[in-house]
FIKOLZA-1660 file (N, C-alpha, C; in steps of 0.1 Angstrom, whole numbers, plus 5000, padded with zeros to 4 digits):
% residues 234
   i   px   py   pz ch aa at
   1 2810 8293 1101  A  X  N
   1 2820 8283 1104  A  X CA
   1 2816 8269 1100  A  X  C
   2 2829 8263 1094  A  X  N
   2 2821 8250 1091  A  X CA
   2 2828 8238 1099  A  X  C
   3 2822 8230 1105  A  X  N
   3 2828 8218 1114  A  X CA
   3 2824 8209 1108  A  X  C
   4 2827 8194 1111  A  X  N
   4 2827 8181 1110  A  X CA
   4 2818 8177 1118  A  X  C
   5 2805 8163 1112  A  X  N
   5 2799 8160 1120  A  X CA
   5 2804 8151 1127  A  X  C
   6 2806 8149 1144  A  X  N
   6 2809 8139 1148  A  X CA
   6 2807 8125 1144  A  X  C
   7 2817 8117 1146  A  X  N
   7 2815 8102 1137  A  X CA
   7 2809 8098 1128  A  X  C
   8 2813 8109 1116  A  X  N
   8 2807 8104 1098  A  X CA
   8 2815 8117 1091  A  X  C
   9 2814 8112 1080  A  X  N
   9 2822 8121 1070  A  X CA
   9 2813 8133 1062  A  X  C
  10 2806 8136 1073  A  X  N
  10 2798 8148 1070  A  X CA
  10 2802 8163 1075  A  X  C
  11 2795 8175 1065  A  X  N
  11 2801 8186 1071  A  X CA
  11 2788 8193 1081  A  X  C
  12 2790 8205 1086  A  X  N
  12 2779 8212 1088  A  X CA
  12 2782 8229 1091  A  X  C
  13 2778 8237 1087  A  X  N
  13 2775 8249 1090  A  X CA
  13 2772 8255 1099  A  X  C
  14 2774 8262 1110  A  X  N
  14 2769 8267 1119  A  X CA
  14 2773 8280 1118  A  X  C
  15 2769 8288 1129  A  X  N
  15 2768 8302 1135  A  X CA
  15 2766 8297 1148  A  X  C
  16 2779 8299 1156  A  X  N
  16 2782 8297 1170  A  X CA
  16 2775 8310 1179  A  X  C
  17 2769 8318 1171  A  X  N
  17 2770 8328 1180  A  X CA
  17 2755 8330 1184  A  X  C
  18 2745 8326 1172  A  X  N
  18 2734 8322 1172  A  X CA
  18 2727 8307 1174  A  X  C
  19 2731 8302 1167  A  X  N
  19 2727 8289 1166  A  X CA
  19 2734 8277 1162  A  X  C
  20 2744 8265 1173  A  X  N
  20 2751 8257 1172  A  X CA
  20 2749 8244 1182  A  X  C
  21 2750 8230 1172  A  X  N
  21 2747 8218 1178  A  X CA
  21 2751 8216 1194  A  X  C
  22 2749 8215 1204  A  X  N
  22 2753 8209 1217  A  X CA
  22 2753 8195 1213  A  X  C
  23 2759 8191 1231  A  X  N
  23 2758 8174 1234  A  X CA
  23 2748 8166 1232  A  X  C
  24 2735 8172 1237  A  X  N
  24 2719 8169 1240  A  X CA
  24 2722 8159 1222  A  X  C
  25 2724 8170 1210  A  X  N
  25 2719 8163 1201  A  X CA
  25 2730 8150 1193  A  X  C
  26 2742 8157 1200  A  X  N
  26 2748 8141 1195  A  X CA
  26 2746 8128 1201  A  X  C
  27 2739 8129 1214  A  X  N
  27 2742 8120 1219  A  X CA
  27 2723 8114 1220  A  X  C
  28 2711 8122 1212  A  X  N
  28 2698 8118 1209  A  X CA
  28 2700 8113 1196  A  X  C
  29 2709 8116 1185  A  X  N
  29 2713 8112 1169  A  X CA
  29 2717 8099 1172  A  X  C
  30 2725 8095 1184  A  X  N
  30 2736 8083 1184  A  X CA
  30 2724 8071 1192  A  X  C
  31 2714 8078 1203  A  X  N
  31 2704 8069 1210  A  X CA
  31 2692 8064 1201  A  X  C
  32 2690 8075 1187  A  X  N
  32 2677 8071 1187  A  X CA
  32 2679 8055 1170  A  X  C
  33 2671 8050 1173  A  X  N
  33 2669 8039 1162  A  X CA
  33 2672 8037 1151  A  X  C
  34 2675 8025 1140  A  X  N
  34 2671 8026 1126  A  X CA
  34 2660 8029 1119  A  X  C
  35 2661 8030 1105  A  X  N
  35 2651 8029 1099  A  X CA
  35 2652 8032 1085  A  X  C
  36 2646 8032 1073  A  X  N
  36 2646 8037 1064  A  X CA
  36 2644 8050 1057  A  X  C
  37 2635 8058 1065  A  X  N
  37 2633 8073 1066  A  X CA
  37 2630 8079 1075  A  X  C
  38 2635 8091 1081  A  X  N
  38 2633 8100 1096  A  X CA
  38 2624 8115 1091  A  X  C
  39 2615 8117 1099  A  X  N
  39 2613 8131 1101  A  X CA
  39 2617 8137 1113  A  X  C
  40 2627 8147 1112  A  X  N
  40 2630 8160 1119  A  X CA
  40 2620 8166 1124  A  X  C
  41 2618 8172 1137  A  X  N
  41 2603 8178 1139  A  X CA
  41 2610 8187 1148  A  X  C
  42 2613 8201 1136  A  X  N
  42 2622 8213 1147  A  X CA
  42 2636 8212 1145  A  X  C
  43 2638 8213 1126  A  X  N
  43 2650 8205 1122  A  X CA
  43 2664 8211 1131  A  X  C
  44 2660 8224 1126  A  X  N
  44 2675 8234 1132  A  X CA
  44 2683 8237 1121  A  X  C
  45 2696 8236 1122  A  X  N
  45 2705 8237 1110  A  X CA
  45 2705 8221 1104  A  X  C
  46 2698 8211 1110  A  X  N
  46 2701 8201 1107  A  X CA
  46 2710 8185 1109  A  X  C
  47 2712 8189 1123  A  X  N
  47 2723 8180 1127  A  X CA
  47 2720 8169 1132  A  X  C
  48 2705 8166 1135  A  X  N
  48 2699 8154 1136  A  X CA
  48 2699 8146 1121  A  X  C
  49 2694 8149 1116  A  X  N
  49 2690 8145 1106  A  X CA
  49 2701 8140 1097  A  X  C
  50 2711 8151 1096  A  X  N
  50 2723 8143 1087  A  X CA
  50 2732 8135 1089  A  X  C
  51 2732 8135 1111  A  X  N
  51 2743 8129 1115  A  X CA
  51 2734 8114 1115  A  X  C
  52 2724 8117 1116  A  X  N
  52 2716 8101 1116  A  X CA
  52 2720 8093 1100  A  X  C
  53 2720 8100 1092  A  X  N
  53 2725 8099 1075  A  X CA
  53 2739 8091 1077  A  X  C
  54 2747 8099 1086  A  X  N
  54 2763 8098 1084  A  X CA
  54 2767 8088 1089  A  X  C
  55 2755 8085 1101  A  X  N
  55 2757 8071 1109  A  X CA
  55 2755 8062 1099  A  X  C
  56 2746 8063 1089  A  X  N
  56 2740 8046 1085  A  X CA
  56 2731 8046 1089  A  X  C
  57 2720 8051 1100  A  X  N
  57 2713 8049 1104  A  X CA
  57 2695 8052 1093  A  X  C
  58 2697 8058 1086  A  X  N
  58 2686 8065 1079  A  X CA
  58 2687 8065 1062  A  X  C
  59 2678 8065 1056  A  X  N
  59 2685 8062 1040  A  X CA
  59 2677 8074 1033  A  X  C
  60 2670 8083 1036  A  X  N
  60 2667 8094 1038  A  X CA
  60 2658 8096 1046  A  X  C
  61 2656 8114 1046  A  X  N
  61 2648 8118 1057  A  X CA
  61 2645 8132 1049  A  X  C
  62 2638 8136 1058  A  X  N
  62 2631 8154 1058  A  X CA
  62 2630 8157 1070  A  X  C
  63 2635 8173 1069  A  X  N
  63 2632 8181 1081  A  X CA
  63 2625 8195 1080  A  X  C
  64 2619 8197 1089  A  X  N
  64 2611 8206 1095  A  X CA
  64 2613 8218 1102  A  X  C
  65 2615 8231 1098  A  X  N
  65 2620 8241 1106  A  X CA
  65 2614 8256 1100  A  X  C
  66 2608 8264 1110  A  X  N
  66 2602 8272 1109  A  X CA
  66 2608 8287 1114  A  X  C
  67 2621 8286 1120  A  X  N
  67 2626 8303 1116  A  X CA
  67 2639 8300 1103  A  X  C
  68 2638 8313 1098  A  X  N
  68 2637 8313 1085  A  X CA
  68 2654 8314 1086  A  X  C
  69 2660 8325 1093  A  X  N
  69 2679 8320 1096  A  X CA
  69 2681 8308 1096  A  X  C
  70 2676 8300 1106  A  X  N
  70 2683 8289 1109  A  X CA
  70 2681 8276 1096  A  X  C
  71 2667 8277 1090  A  X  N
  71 2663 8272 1080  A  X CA
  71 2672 8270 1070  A  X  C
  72 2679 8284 1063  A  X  N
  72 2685 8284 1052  A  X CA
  72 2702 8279 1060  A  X  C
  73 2706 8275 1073  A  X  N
  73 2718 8270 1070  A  X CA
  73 2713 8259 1071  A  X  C
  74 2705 8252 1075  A  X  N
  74 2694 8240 1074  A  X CA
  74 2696 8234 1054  A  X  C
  75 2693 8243 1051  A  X  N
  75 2695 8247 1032  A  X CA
  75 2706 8241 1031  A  X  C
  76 2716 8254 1035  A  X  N
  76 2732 8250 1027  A  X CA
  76 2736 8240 1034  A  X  C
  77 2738 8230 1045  A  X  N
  77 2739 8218 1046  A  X CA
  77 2737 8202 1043  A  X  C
  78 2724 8213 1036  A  X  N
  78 2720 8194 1024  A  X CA
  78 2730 8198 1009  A  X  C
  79 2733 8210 1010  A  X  N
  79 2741 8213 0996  A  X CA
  79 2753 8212 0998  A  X  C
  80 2758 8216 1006  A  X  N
  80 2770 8214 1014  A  X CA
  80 2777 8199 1008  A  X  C
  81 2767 8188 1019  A  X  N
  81 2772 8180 1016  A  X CA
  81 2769 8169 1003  A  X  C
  82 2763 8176 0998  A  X  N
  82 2755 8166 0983  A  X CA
  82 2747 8156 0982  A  X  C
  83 2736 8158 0996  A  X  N
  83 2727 8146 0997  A  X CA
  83 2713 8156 0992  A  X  C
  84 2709 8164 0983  A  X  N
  84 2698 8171 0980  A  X CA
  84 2688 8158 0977  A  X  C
  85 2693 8143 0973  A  X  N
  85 2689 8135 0968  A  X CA
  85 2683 8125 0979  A  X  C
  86 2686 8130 0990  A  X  N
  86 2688 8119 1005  A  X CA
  86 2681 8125 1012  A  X  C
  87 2680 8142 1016  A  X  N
  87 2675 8151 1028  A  X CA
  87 2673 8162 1024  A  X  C
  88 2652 8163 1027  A  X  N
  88 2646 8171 1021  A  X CA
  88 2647 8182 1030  A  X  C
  89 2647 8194 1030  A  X  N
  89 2644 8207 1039  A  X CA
  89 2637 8213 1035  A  X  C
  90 2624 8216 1049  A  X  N
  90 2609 8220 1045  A  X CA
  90 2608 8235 1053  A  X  C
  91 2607 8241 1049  A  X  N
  91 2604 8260 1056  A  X CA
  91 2591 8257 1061  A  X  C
  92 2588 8259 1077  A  X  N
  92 2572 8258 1081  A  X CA
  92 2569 8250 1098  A  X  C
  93 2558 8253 1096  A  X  N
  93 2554 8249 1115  A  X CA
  93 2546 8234 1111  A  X  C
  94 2555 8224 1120  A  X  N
  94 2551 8213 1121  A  X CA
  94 2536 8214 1125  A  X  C
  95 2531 8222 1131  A  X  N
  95 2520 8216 1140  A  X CA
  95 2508 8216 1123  A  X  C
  96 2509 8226 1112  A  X  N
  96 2502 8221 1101  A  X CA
  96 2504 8208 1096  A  X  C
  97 2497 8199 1096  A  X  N
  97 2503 8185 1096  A  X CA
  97 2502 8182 1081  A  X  C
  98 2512 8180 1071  A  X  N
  98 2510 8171 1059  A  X CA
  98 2503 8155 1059  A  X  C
  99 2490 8159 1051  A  X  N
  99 2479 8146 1053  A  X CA
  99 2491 8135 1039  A  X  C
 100 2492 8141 1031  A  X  N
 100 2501 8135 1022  A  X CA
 100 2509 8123 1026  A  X  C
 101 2515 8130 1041  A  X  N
 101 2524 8125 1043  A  X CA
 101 2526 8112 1059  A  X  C
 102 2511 8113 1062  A  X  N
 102 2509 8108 1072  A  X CA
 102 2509 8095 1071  A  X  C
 103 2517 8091 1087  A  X  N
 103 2522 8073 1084  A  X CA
 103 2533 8068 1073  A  X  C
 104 2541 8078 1072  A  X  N
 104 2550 8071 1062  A  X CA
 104 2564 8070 1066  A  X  C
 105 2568 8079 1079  A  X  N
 105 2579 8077 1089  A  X CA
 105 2582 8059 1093  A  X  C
 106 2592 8055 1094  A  X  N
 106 2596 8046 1106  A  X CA
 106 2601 8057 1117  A  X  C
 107 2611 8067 1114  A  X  N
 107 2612 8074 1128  A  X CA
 107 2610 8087 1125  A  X  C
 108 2603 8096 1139  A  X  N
 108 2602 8108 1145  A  X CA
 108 2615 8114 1151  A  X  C
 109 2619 8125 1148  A  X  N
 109 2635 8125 1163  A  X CA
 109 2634 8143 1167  A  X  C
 110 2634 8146 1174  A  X  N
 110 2633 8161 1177  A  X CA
 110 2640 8164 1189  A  X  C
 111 2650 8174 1190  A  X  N
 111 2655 8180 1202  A  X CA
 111 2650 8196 1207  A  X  C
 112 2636 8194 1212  A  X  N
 112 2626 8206 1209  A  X CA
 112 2627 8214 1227  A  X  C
 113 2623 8227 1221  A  X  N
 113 2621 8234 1233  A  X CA
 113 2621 8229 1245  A  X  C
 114 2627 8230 1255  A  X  N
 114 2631 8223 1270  A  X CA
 114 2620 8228 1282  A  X  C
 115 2617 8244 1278  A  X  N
 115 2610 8257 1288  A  X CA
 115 2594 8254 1286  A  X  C
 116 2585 8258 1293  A  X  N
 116 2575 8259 1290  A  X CA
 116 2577 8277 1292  A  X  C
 117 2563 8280 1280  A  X  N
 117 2561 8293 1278  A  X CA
 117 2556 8299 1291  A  X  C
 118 2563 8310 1297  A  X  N
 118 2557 8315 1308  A  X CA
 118 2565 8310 1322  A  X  C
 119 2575 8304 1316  A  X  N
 119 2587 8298 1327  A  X CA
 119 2600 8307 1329  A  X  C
 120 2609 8310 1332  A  X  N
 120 2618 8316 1334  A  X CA
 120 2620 8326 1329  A  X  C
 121 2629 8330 1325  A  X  N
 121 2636 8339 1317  A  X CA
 121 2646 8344 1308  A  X  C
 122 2632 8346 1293  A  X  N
 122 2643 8342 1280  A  X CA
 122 2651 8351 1274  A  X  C
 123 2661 8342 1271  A  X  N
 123 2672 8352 1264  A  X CA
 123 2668 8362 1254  A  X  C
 124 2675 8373 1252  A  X  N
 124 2673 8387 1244  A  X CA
 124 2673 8379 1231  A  X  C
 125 2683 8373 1226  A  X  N
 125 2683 8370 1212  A  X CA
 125 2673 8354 1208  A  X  C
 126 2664 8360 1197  A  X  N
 126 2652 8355 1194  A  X CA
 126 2655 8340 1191  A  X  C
 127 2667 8335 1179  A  X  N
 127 2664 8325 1177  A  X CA
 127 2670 8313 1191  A  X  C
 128 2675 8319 1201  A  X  N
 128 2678 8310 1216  A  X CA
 128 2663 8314 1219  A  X  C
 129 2657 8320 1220  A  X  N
 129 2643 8319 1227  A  X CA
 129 2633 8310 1222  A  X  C
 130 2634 8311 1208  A  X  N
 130 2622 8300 1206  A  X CA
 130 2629 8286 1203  A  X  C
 131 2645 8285 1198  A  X  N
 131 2648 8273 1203  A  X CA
 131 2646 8264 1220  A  X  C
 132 2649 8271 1232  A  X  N
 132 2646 8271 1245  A  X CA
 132 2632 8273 1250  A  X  C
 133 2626 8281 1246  A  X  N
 133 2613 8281 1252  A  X CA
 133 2600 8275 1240  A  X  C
 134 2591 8274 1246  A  X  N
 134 2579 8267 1243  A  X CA
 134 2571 8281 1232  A  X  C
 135 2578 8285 1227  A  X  N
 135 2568 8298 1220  A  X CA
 135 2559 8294 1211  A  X  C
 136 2565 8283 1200  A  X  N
 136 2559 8283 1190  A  X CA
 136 2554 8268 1186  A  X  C
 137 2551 8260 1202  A  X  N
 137 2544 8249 1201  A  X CA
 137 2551 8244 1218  A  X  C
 138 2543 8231 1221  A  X  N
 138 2535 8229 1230  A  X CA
 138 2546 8209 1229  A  X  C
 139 2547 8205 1238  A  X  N
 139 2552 8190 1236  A  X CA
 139 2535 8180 1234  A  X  C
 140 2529 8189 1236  A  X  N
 140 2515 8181 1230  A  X CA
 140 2514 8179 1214  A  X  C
 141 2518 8196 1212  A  X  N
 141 2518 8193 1198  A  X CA
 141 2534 8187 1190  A  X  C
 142 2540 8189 1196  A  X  N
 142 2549 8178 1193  A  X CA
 142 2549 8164 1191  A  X  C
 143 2542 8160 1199  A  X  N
 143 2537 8141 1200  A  X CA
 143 2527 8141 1189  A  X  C
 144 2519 8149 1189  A  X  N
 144 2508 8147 1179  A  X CA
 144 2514 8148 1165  A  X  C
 145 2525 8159 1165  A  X  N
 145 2531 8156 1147  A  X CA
 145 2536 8142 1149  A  X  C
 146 2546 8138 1158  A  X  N
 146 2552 8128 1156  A  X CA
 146 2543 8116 1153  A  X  C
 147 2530 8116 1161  A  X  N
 147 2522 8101 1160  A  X CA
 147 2518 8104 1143  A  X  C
 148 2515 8116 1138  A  X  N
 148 2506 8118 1124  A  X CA
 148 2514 8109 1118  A  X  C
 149 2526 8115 1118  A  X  N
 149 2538 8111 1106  A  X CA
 149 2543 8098 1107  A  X  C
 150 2541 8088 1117  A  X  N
 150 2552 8079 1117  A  X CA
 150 2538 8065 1115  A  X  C
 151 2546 8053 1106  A  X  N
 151 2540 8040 1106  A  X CA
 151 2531 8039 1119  A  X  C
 152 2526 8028 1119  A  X  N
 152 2524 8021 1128  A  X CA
 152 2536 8011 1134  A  X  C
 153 2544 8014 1149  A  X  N
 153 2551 8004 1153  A  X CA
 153 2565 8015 1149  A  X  C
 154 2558 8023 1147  A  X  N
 154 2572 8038 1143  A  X CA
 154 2583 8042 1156  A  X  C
 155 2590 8043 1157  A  X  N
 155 2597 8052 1170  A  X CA
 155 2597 8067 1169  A  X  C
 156 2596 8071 1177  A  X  N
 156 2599 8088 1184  A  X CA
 156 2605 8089 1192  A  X  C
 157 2621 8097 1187  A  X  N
 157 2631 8095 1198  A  X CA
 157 2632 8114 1199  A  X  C
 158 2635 8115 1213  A  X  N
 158 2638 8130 1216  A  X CA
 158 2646 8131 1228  A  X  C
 159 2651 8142 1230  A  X  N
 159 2657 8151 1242  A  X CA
 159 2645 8158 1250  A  X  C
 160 2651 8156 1262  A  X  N
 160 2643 8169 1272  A  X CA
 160 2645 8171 1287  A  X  C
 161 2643 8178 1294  A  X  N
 161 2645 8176 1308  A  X CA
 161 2640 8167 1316  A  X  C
 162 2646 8159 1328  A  X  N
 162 2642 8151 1333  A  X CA
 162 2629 8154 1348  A  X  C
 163 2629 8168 1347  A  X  N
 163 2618 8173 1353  A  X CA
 163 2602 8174 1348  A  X  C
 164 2601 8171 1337  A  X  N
 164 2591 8170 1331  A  X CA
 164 2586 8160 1326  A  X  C
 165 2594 8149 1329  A  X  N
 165 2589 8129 1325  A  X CA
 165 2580 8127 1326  A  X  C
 166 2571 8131 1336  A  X  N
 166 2560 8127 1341  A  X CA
 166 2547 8132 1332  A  X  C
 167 2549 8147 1330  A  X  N
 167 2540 8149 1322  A  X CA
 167 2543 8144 1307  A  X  C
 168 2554 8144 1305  A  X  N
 168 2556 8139 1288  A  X CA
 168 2551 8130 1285  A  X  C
 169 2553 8116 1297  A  X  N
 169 2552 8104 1297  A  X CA
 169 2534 8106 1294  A  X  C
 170 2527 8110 1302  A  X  N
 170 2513 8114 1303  A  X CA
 170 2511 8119 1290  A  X  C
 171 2515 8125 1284  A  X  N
 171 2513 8132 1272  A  X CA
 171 2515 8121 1261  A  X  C
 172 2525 8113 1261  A  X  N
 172 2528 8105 1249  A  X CA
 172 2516 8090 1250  A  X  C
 173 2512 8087 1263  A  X  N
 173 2503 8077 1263  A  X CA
 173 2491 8078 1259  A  X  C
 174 2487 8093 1261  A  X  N
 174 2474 8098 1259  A  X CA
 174 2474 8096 1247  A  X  C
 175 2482 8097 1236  A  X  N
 175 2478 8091 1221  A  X CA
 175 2486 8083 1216  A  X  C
 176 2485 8069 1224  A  X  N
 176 2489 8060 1220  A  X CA
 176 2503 8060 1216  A  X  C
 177 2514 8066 1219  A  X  N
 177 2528 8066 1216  A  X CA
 177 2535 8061 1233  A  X  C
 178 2541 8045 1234  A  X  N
 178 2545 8041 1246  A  X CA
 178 2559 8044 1245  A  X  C
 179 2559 8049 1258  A  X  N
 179 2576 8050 1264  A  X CA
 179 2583 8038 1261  A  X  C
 180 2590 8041 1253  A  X  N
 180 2600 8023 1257  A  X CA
 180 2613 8024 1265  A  X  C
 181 2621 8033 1259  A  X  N
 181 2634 8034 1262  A  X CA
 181 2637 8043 1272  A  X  C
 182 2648 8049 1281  A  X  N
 182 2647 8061 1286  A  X CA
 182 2667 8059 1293  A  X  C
 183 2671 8070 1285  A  X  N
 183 2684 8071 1292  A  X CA
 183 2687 8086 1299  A  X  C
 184 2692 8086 1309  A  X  N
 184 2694 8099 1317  A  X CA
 184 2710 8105 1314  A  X  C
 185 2711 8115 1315  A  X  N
 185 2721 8122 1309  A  X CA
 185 2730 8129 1321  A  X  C
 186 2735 8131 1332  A  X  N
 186 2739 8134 1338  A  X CA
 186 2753 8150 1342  A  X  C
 187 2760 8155 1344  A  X  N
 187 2771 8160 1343  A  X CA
 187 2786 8158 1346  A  X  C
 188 2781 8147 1360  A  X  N
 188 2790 8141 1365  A  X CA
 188 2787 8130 1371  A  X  C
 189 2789 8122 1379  A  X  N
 189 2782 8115 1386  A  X CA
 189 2778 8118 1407  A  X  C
 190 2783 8132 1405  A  X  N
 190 2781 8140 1420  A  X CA
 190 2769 8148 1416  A  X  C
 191 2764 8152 1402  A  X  N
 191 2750 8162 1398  A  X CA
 191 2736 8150 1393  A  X  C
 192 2725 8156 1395  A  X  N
 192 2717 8150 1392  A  X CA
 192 2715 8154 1377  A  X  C
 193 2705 8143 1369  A  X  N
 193 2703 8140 1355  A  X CA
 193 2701 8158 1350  A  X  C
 194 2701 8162 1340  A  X  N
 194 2700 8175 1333  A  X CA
 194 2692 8172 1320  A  X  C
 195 2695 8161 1313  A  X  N
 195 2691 8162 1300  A  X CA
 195 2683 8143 1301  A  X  C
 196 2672 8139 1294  A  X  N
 196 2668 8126 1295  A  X CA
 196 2668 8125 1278  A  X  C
 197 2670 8112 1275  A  X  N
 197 2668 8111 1257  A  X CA
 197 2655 8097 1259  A  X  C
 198 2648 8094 1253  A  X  N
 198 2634 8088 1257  A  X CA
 198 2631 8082 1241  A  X  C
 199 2627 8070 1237  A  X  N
 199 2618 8067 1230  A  X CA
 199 2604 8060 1231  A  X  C
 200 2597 8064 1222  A  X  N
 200 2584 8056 1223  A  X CA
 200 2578 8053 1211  A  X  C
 201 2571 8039 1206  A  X  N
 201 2567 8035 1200  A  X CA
 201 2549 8040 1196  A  X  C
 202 2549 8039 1181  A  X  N
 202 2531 8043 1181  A  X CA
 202 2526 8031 1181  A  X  C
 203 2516 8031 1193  A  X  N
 203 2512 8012 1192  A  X CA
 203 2517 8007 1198  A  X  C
 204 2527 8011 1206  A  X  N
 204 2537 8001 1213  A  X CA
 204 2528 7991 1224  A  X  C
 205 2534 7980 1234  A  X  N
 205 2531 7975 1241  A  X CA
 205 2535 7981 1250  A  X  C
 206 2533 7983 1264  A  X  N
 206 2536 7987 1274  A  X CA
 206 2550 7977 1280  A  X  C
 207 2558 7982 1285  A  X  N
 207 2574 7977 1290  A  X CA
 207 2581 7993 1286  A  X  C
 208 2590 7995 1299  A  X  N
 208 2598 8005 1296  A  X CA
 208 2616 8004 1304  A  X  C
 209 2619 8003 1293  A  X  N
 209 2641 8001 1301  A  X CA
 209 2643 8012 1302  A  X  C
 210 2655 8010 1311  A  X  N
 210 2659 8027 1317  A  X CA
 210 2675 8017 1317  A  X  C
 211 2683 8023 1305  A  X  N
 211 2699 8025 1301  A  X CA
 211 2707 8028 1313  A  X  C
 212 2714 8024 1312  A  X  N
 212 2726 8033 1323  A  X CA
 212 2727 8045 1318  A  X  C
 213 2730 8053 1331  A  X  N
 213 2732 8067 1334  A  X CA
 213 2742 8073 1327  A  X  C
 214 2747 8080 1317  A  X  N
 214 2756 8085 1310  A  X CA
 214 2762 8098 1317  A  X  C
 215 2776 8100 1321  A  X  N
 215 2782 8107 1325  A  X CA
 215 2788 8119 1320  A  X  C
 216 2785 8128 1316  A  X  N
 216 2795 8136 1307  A  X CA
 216 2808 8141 1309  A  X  C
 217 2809 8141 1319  A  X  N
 217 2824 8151 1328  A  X CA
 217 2830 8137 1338  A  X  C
 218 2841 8134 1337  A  X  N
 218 2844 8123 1351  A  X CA
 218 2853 8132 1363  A  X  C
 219 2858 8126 1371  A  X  N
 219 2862 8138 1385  A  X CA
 219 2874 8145 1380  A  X  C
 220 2879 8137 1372  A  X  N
 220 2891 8152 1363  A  X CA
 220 2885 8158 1361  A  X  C
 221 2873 8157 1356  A  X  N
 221 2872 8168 1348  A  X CA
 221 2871 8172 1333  A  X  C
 222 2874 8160 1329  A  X  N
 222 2876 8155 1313  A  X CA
 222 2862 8149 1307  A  X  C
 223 2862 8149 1293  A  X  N
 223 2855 8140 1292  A  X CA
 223 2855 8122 1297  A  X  C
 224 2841 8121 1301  A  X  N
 224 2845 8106 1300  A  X CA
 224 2845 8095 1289  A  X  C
 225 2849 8082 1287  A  X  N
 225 2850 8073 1277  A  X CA
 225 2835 8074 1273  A  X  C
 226 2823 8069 1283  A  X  N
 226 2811 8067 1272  A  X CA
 226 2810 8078 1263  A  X  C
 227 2812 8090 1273  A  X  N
 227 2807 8106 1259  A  X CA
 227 2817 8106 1248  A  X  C
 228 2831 8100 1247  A  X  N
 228 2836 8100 1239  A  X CA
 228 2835 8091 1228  A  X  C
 229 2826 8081 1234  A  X  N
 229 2826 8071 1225  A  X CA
 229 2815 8073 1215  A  X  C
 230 2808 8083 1223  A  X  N
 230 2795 8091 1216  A  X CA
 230 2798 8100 1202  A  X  C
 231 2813 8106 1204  A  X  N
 231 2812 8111 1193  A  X CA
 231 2827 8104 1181  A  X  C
 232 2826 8091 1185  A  X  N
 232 2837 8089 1180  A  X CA
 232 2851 8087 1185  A  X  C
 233 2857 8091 1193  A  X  N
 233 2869 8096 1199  A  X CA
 233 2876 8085 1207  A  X  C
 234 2868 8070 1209  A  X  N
 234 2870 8065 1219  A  X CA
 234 2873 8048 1212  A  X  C
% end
């Protein structure tokens, strides 16, 4: 099936049945920064990467994705929309780091595994399991591609649960990537936060803002204006 990317004149490909963009990533595409070029780290089909394109926000980028289904709609979506010229798509596991290519990011952006491996209980179908769970890397090794790849004074923006700040936070200072930003993501405003979108600087100075709380659902029941305004609608 093919959809529209929210707020740009882009298309995208999915397979709803396997593998399809949620809120988490339009609303980490729409929080995270400018810049001149982005790396994807755990591209997907691609919906970071292009909708950051569709914004204005990126003048190209490359992404990163290592099961091989979701890769090739990852593929037909830079052909899709005719940016082969704009947005590279790389088959492979970030944690091999390209020396080539190190420090040449202004931004990092990833909406990566939520679960730690050996946490709950993962779904039958494989590519929701290593999307959701921690199988095939570690948020340690996550920070570490992102510090390889990005400038000095680079951002790294992502998604993740707001149960695990603490150690993230701890994770990302340990090599020098500072928290700057941090918005909580909520369901309604009667549930507690579910999803956090976070950036941090390589190099950064220490200071960290915390955004107002973003609602998704208001007591109708509806969407509310900020989420709508997230994807355009508002």
């Amino acid at each position: 099936m093919i959809d529209y990317i929210p707020n740009t004149r882009l298309s995208i490909k999915q397979d709803r049945e396997k593998f399809s963009f949620g809120v988490d990533s339009i609303l980490l595409s729409s929080f995270a920064g400018s810049g001149k070029n982005a790396i994807d780290l755990g591209a997907g089909n691609g919906i970071l990467i292009l909708r950051m394109l569709g914004l204005g926000k990126i003048e190209n980028g490359l992404g990163i994705e290592i099961q091989e289904e979701v890769f090739k709609l990852f593929e037909e979506n830079v052909k899709l929309n005719n940016i082969e010229d704009k947005i590279k798509a790389v088959r492979g596991d970030y944690k091999f780091l390209m020396e080539d290519l190190k420090g040449t990011f202004d931004i990092a952006i990833s909406n990566p595994p939520y679960v730690k491996k050996g946490n709950g209980i993962p779904p039958n179908n494989e590519n929701d399991k290593r999307s959701r769970y921690e199988i095939d890397m570690t948020f340690e090794d996550l920070a570490k591609a992102a510090k390889h790849y990005l400038k000095d004074g680079g951002g790294f923006f992502f998604s993740h649960k707001p149960e695990r700040l603490a150690e993230l936070f701890y994770s990302l200072k340990e090599i020098s990537l500072e928290p700057k930003r941090v918005r909580l993501v909520q369901p309604n405003n009667k549930k507690a936060p579910n999803i956090v979108l976070v950036e941090a600087r390589k190099g950064g100075k220490e200071g960290l803002v915390f955004l107002p709380t973003l609602s998704v659902y208001g007591e109708d029941g509806k969407y509310t204006k900020d989420l709508l305004k997230e994807y355009g609608m508002w």
